[in-house]
C-alpha positions as CSV (number, residue, x, y, z in Angstrom):
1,X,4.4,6.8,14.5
2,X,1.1,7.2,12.6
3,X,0.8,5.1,9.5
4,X,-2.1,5.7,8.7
5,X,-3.3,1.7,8.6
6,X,-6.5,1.4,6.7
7,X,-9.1,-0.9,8.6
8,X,-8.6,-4.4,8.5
9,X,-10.3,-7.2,9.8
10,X,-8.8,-10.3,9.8
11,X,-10.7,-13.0,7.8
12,X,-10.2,-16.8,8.5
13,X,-11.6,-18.7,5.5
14,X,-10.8,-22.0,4.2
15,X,-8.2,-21.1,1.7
16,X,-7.9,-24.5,-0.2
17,X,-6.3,-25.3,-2.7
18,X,-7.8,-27.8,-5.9
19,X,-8.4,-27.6,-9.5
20,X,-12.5,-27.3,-8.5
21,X,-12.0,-24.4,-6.2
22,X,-14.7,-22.1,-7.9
23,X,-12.6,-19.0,-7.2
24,X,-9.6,-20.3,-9.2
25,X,-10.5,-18.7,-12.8
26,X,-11.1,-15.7,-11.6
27,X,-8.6,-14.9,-9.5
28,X,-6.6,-15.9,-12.2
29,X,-7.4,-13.6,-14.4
30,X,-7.0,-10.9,-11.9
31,X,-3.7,-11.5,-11.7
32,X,-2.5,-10.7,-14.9
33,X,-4.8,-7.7,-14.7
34,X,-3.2,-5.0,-16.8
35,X,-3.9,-2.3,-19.6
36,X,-1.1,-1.2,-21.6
37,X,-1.9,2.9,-20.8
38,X,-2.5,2.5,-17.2
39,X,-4.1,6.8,-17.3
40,X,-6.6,5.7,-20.0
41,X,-7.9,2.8,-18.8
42,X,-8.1,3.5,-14.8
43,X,-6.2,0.4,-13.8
44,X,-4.7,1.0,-9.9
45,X,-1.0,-0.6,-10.0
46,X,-0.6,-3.9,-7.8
47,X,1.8,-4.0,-5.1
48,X,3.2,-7.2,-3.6
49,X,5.6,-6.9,-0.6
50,X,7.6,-9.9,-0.5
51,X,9.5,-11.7,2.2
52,X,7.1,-11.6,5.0
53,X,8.3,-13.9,7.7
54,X,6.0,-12.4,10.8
55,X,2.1,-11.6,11.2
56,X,3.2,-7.9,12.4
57,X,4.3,-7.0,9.0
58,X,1.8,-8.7,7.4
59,X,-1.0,-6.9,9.0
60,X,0.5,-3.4,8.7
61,X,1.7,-3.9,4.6
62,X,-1.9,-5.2,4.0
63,X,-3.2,-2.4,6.0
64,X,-0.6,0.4,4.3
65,X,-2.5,-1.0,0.6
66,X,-0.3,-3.9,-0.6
67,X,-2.3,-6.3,-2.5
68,X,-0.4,-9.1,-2.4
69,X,2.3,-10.8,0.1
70,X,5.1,-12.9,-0.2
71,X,6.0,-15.9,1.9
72,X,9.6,-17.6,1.2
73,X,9.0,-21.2,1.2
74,X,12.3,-22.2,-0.3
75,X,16.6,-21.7,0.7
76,X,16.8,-17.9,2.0
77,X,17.8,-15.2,4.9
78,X,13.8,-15.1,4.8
79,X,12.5,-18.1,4.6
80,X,9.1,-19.7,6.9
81,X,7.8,-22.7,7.5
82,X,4.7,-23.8,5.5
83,X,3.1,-23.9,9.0
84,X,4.2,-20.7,10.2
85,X,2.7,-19.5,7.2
86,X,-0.5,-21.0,7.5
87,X,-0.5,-19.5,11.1
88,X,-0.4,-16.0,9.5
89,X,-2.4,-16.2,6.3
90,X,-5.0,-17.3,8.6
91,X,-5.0,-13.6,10.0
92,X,-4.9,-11.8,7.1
93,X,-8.0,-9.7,5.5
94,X,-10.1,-11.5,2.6
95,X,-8.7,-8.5,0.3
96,X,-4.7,-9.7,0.9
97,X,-3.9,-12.6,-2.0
98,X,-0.7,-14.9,-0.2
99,X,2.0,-15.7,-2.5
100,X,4.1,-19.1,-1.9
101,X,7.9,-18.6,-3.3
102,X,9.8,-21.2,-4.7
103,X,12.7,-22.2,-6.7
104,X,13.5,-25.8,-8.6
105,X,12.1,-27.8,-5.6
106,X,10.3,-30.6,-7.7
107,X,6.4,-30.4,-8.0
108,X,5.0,-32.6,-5.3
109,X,7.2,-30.3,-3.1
110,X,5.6,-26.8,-4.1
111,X,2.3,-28.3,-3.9
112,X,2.6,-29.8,-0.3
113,X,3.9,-26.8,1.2
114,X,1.5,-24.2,-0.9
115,X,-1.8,-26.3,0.3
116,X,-0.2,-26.6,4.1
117,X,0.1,-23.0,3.9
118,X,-3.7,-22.5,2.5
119,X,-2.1,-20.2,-0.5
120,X,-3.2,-20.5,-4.1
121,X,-0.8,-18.4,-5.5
122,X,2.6,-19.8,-6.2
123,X,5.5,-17.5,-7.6
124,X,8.4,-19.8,-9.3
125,X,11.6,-18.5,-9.5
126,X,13.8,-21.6,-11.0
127,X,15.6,-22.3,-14.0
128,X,16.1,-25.6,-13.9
129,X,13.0,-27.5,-14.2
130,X,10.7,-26.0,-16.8
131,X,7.8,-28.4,-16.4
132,X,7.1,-27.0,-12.9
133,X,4.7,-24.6,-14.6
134,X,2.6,-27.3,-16.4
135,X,2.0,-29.5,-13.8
136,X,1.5,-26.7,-11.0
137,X,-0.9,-24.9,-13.5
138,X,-4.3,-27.0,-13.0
139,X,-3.6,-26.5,-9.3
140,X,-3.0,-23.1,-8.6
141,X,-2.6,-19.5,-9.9
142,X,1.2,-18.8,-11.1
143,X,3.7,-16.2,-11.1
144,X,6.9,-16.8,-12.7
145,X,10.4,-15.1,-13.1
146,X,11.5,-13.7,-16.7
147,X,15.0,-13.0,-16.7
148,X,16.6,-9.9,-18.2
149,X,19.3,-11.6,-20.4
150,X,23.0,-10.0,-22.0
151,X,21.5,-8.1,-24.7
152,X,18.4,-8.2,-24.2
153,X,15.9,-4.9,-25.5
154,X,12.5,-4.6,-25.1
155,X,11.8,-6.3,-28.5
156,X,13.3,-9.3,-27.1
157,X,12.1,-9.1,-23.8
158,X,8.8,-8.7,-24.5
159,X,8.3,-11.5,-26.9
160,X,10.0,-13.9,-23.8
161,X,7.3,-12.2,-21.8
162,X,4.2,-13.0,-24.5
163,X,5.5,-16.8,-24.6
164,X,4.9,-17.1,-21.5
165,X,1.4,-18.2,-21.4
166,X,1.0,-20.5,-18.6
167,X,2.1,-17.9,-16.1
168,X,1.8,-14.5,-15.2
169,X,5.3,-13.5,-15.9
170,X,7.7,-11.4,-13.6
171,X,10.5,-9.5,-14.6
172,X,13.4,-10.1,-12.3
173,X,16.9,-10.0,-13.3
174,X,18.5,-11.2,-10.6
175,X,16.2,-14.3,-9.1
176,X,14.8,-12.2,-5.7
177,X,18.2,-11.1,-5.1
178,X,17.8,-7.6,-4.9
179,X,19.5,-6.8,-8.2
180,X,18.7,-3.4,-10.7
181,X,18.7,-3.6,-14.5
182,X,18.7,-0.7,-16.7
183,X,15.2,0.3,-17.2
184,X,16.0,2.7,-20.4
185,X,16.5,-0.2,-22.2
186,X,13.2,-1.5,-21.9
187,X,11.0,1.4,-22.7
188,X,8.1,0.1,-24.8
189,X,7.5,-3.0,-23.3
190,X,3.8,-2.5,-22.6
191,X,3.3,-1.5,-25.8
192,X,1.9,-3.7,-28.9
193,X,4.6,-6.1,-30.6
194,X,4.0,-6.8,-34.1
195,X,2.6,-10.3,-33.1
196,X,0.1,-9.3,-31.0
197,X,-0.9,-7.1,-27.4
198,X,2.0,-7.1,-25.2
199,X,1.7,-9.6,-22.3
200,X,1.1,-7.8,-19.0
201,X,3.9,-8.3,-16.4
202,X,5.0,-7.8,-13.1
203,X,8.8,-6.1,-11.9
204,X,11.1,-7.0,-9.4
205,X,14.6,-5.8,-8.7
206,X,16.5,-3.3,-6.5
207,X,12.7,-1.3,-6.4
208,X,13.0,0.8,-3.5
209,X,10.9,4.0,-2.0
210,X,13.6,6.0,-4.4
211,X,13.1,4.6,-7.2
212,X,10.2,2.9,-7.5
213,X,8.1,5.8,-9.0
214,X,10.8,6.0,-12.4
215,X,10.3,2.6,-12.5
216,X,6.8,2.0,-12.8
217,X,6.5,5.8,-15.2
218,X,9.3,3.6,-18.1
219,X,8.0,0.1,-18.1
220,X,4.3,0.4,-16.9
221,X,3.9,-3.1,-15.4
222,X,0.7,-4.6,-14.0
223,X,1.8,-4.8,-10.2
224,X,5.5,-4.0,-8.4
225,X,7.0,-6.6,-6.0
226,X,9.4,-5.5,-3.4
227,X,11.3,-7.0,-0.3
228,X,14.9,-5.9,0.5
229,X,13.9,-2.2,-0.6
230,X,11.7,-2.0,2.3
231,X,13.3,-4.0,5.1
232,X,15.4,-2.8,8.7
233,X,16.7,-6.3,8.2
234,X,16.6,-9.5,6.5
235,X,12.9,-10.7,7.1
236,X,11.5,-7.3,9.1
237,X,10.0,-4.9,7.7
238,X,10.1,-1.1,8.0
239,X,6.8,0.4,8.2
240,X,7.9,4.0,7.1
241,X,9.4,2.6,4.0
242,X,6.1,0.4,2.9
243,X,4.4,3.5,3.4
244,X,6.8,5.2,0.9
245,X,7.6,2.8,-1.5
246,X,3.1,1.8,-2.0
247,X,2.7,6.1,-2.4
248,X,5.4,6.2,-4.7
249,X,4.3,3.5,-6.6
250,X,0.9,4.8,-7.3
C-alpha cells in the first residue's frame, strides 16, 4: 500500500511544560490561527487526528500531513497512559503539536499527566468545572469544547464562540463522541458579528473522509479534528482513510 508518507524524522526535544517556556506565546497564537475567507487570505486548514493510542499511527498521520494529534488521557475505548504517551511524543517530528484530552478531572490532575506526557497543548472537554480553563491557562496552550445547544443558530453560536477568550474553542456537539449536527444551520459563522471579528474555531463531530470536505466549504473553521471517522477500530487507525479524510479536508 503506498501512502505516500512525507519524510519525517523523529525529533526528541525537551517538551516542558511551564509558564516561562519561551515557546508558549507563540505557539499560542498559532493555534487559533484563522482568517475568516480562508481563498483570500492563503491560510492551509489544520488537521488534528485524535485518539492516537500507538506510535505506528502516530508516525504515519503526522507523515500523511496532520498537524496536530490527540492523546486520550481521560475515561475512554481510547485512552493511554501519560507514560505511554510520553514514550510516543518522544518520536514524533518537531512539526507534529501533541494534544492531551481531558474531561472534569480537577486541575492538579490535567497538569500532572500533560507535563508527564511532555505536551503543552491540553484540549478540555468538561462541563462541570468551569475554572479548569483559568487555572490551566498560565500553564499551557488550550483547546476547549463549545457545544451546539437546542436552538442554537449561528448568531448564537458564534457569540458562545467569541466569549470564549481563554481558549481556543472547538465545536463539538456531542463531547468526542462521534456525533453530527446540522451544519446548514450554522452557515456564517466565520463571518463578522455585530460585536466584533468572529472568533476562529475548530470542528469536531461525525467528520469523516465523506463528509469532511461539505463541512469545512459551510462553516470554514481554522483546523478539523477527527478520530472515529478514520479508525478500523476503537484506538487503530486506518491509514487509507487519514489519507482521505487530510485530502478532503484541504
Amino acid at each position: 500500500m503506498n501512502l505516500e508518507l512525507r519524510p519525517i524524522a523523529s525529533q526528541k526535544t525537551d517538551r516542558h511544560i511551564g509558564p516561562t517556556n519561551p515557546e508558549l506565546e507563540t505557539r499560542n497564537s498559532e493555534l487559533g490561527t484563522v482568517q475568516a475567507d480562508r481563498q483570500t487570505m492563503k491560510t492551509e486548514l489544520k488537521i488534528k487526528i485524535c485518539g492516537i493510542t500507538n506510535l505506528e499511527d502516530a508516525l504515519a498521520a503526522a507523515g500523511l500531513g496532520a498537524d496536530y494529534l490527540g492523546f486520550v488521557l481521560t475515561e475512554s475505548r481510547r485512552r493511554i497512559t501519560p507514560d505511554h504517551a510520553g514514550r510516543i511524543v518522544a518520536e514524533l517530528p518537531a512539526s507534529v503539536i501533541p494534544v492531551a484530552v481531558f474531561r472534569d478531572e480537577a486541575e492538579d490532575e490535567v497538569a500532572r499527566a500533560a507535563e508527564t506526557a511532555g505536551i503543552r497543548t491540553v484540549q478540555i472537554h468538561g462541563e462541570k468545572n468551569p475554572g479548569q480553563a483559568v487555572m490551566l491557562g498560565s500553564r499551557f496552550r488550550l483547546i476547549r469544547r463549545i457545544p451546539v445547544l437546542p436552538g442554537d443558530d449561528a448568531i448564537s453560536l458564534g457569540r458562545r464562540l467569541a466569549d470564549c477568550v481563554d481558549a481556543v474553542p472547538l465545536i463539538d456537539p456531542g463531547a468526542g463522541d462521534g456525533a453530527v449536527f446540522d451544519w446548514n444551520r450554522f452557515r456564517g459563522l466565520s463571518r463578522p458579528l455585530s460585536r466584533g471579528l468572529a472568533r476562529p474555531f475548530w470542528l469536531a463531530g461525525g467528520l469523516t473522509p465523506d463528509n469532511v470536505k461539505r463541512a469545512v466549504a459551510l462553516l470554514n473553521p481554522a483546523a478539523v479534528d477527527v478520530s472515529t471517522g478514520v479508525e478500523k477500530e476503537a484506538g487503530k487507525k486506518d491509514f487509507d482513510k487519514m489519507k482521505r479524510f487530510i485530502s478532503e479536508a484541504r
